[in-house]
N, C-alpha and C positions, 0 to 999 in steps of 0.2 A: 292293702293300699287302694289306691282310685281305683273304683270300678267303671268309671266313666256314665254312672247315671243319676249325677247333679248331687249326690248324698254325701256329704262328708263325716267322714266318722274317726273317733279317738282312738289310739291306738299303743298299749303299753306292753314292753316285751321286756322279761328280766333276763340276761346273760349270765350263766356260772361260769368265772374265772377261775380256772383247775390249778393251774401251774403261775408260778411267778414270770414264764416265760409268754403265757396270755396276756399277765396282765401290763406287761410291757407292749406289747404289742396294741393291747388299747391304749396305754399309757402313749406313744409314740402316736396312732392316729387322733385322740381325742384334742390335742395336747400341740398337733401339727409340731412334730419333732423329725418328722421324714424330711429329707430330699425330693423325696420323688414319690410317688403312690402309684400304684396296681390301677385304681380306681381315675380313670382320664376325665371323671366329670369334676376333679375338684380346680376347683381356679385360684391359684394360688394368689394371684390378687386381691381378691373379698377374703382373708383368710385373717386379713384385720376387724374386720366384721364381725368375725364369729365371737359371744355376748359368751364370757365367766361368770356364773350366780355366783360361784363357790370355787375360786383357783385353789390349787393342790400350793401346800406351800414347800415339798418337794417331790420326789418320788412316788407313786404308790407305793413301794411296799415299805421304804421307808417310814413314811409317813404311817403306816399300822406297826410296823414296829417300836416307833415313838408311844405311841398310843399305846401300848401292851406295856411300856415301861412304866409310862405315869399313869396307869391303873384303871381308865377309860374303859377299855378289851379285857378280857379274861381268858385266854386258849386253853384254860386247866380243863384235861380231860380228854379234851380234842384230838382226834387221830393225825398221824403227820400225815395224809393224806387226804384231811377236810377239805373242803372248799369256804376257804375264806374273805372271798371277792368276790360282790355283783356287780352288776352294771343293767340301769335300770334305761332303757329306751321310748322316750315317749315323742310322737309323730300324728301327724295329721296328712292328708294328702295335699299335696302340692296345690291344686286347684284355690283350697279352703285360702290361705294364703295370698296366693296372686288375686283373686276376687274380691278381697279385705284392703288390699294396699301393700301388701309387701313383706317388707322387713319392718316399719315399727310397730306395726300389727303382732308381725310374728315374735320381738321380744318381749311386748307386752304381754301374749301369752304363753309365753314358757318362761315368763318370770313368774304368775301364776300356776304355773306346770311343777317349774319348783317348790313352791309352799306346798305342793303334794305330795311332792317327794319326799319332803323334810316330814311329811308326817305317813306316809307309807315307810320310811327307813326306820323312822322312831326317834328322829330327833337330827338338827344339823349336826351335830359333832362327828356323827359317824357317816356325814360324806365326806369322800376325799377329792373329788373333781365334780363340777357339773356345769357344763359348755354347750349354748346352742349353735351348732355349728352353719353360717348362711352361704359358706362357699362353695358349696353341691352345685352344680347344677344340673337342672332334667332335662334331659336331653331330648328325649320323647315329644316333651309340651314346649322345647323351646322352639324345636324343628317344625311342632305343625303350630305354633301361632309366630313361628314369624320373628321373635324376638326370645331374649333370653330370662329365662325362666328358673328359680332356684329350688331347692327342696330344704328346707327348714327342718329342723327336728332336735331332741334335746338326747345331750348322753349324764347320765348320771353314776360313776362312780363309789360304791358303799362299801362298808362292812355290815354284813347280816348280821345282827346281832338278836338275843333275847334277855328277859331276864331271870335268871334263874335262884332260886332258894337250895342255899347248902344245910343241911340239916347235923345238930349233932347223932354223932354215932352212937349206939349203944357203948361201947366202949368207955363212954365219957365217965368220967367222977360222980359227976352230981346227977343222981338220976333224975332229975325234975328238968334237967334241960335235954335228957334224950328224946330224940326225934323231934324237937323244936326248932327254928328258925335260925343257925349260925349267922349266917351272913347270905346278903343277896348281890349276887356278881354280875354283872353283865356278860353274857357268855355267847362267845362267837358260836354261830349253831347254823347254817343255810337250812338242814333236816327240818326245824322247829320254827325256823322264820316261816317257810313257807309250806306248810304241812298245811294237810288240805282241811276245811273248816265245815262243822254240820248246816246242815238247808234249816232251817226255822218256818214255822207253817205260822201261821198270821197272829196266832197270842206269842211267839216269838220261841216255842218248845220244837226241840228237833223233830225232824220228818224221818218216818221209820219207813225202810223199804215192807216185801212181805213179805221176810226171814227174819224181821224184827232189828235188824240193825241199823245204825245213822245212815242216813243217806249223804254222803259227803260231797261238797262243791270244793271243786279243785284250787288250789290258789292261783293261776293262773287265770279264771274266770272272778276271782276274787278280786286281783289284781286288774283287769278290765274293769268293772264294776266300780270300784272304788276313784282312778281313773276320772272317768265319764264323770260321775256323779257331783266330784272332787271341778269339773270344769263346767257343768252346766250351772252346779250353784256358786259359782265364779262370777259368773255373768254370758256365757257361752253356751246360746240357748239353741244356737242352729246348729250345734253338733251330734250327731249320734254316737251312741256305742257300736263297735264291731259285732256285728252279728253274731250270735251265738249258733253252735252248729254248723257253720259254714269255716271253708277253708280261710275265708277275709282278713279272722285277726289273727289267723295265723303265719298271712301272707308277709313276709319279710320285706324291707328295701334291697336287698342282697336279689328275693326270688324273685320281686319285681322286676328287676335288673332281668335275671334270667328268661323271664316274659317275653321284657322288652326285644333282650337280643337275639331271641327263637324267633319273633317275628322280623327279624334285620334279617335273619338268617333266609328266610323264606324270600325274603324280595331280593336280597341279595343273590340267591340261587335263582332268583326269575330272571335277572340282571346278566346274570352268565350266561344261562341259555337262552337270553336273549341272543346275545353278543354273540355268542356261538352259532347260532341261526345265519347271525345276518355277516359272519366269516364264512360259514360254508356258502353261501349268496355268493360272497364278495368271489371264493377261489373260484365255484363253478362261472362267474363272469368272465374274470380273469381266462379260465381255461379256455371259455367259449371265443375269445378275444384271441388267444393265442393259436387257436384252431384256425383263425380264417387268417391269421397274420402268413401261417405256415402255408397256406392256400394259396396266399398274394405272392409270395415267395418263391412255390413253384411253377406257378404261372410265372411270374415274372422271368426265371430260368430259361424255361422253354420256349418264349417269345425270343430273346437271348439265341438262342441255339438254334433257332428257326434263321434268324437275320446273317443276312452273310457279311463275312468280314470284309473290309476295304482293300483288305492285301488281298482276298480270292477273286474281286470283281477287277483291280487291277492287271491283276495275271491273265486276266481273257484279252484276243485279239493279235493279231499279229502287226508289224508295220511294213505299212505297203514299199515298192523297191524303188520310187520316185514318188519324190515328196513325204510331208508329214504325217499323212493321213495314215489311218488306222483302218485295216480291211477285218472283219470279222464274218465269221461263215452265216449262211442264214440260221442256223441251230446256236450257235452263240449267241447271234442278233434277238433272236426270239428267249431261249435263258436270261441274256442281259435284261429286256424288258420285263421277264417275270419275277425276276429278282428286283429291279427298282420298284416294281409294284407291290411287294412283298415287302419290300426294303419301309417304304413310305407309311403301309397298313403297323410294320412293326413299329416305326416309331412312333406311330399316332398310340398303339396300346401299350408300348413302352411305357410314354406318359404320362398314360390314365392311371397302368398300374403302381407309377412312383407315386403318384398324387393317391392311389389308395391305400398304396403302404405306407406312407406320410403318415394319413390320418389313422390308420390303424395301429403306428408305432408309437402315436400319442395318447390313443384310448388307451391302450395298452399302458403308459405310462402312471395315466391318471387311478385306471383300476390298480395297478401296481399299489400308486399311493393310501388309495382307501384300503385294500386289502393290507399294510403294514399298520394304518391307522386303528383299524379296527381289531388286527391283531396284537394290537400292542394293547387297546384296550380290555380285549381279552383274557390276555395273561394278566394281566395287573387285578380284575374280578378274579378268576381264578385263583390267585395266589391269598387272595384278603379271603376266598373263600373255603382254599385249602382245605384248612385244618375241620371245619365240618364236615366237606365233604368227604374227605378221606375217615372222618368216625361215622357218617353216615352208611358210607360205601363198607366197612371193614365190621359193622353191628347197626345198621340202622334202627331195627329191634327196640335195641341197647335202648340206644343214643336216644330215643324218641320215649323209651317209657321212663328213663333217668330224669329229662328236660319234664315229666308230665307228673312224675313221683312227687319232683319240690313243687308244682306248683300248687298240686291236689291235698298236699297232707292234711291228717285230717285234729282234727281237736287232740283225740285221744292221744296221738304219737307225741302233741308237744307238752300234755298234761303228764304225762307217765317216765317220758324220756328227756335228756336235755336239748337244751333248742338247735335250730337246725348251722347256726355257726356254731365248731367245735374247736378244739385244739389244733393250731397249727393253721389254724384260717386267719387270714388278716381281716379286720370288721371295718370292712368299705361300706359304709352306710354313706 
């Protein structure tokens, strides 16, 4: 997919459909037959959008078993565990697209992507769906330009087929037709569609290694090749081919994805322990705030405890035995004045200290509120970030040579083995 340096390049992937239970599964996304998808970039709104060369006129596998009745297909011979469904994917990178104009840009060239197909398959009758599907959207380039941005790309539906010569047997009557030409069938075969084909040296005679055997170019590089070539003499002169050697054309929409969200993964965990920095900020605040509150408190106490109460300065003094007056000893006389002096200094620091507990039982409020704020938005990173970190923390190893295994594969793994969506995967392209 994009490499991000200005180069756009074509990009064709075949999928083997194993099981009938695959190819429902494409059947349902190419086809948009879900409710809901796995995959949160599709918009189900533009999903009217998405361009049919070729509508299925019903089921996949119905529609090959129709095909098999009125003589199209041939299965004679075929293992009941062939593979008899492709699905041919062809894509450009997102960029190519939005810099062109869009979407009529991009039916314009995937209705030419089609005439390819129809001649890499061997002819229209043996597709059975082929949809460019415009309701993706990339999330990646929609986020850093600002607006919303789609990923274009075509899915193609086939039956591999080849055609094969049935020979008479020895067996036969007339020996002048043994080992001659019976009949020529069309015969479902994935093995002989795409078996890999010789390198040709420039008079067009095969390239011998030096053990004397072909030197075989994989179909797979065949199927690039062809492709490309298929689109620049279209009129699609600023395209390239996928690199040859490089992991590029083997990079999927799927690994892309996985790319993308290793690096969400990464800010995202920057994100957290962001947050997490600026919670433990917030609680040693908070503490520091409630250390002087608890200060103000005991001070306050023992001002309290120091100031005499109105009932013990009332109880001083006796009354004199004529008249109203009040006699009190010179040692009470001189107490009483130490106590109103004392009395007077308490209440002056009484007040200071209400007015400083005042304002400290409103710092304290405020850091309160940031410190839930920010713990709230704590938990909420931490929980979207959960599930990584806990594969990170329990196989980091793992977890980081898996996410680096899809991205890095090499030529060899997708030419030898089948590609990297397999059974029981949904094809969120």
């Amino acid at each position: 997919m994009a490499r991000n340096d200005g180069i756009d390049r074509t990009v064709a992937r075949n999928q083997d459909l194993e099981t009938p239970a695959d190819v429902a599964k494409v059947q349902e996304h190419n086809e948009r037959e879900k409710d809901s998808y796995s995959n949160q970039d599709i918009v189900p709104e533009r999903t009217a959008l998405n361009v049919h060369f070729k509508s299925p006129t019903d089921d996949y596998v119905k529609m090959f078993e129709q095909m098999e009745q009125d003589g199209v297909i041939s299965t004679r011979g075929l293992k009941p565990d062939a593979v008899k469904y492709g699905e041919l994917i062809f894509d450009v990178n997102s960029a190519y697209f939005y810099n062109h104009g869009g979407y009529e840009f991009a039916k314009q060239f995937y209705a030419d992507a089609y005439k390819a197909a129809v001649e890499i398959v061997g002819g229209e009758q043996y597709i059975l769906s082929a949809v460019m599907h415009a309701d993706e959207r990339n999330q990646a380039m929609s986020e850093a330009l600002g607006e919303d941005v789609y990923h274009y790309h075509l899915h193609v539906v086939y039956i591999p087929v080849v055609e094969k010569q049935i020979l008479w047997s020895k067996r036969c009557k007339d020996e002048s037709l043994r080992g001659t030409v019976k009949e020529t069938i069309t015969q479902v075969s994935r093995s002989k569609k795409w078996e890999s084909k010789p390198v040709l040296d420039k008079d067009g005679n095969p390239m011998l290694n030096a053990k004397g055997k072909k030197i075989l170019k994989s179909s797979y590089s065949v199927l690039q090749d062809d492709f490309f070539h298929f689109m620049r003499n279209a009129g699609y002169t600023d395209v390239e081919r996928g690199e040859r050697g490089s992991t590029e054309e083997h990079l999927t929409v799927t690994q892309f994805k996985v790319q993308a969200e290793q690096q969400r993964l990464e800010a995202v965990t920057g994100q957290v322990a962001q947050a997490k920095r600026g919670l433990e900020n917030a609680k040693a605040a908070t503490e520091k705030q409630k250390k002087k509150l608890e200060a103000l408190q005991k001070e306050t106490k023992t001002a309290k405890t120091v100031a005499l109460t109105v009932q013990e300065i009332e109880t001083m003094g006796k009354k004199a035995t004529f008249g109203n007056n009040i006699t009190l000893t010179p040692d009470e006389c001189d107490t009483l004045k130490r106590y109103a002096v004392n009395g007077i200094i308490a209440n002056a620091d009484n007040k200071r200290l209400k007015e400083k507990l005042a304002s400290a039982e409103k710092t304290v409020s405020i850091w309160k509120q940031r410190y839930e704020a920010v713990s709230e938005k704590y938990m909420e990173l931490k929980q979207k970030a959960q599930p990584f970190l806990d594969a990170l923390e329990i196989a980091s190893e793992r977890v980081r040579a898996f996410i680096n295994s899809i991205l890095i594969r090499g030529k060899e793994t997708q030419e030898h083995k089948h590609p990297a969506q397999k059974r029981g995967q949904d094809m969120e392209l």
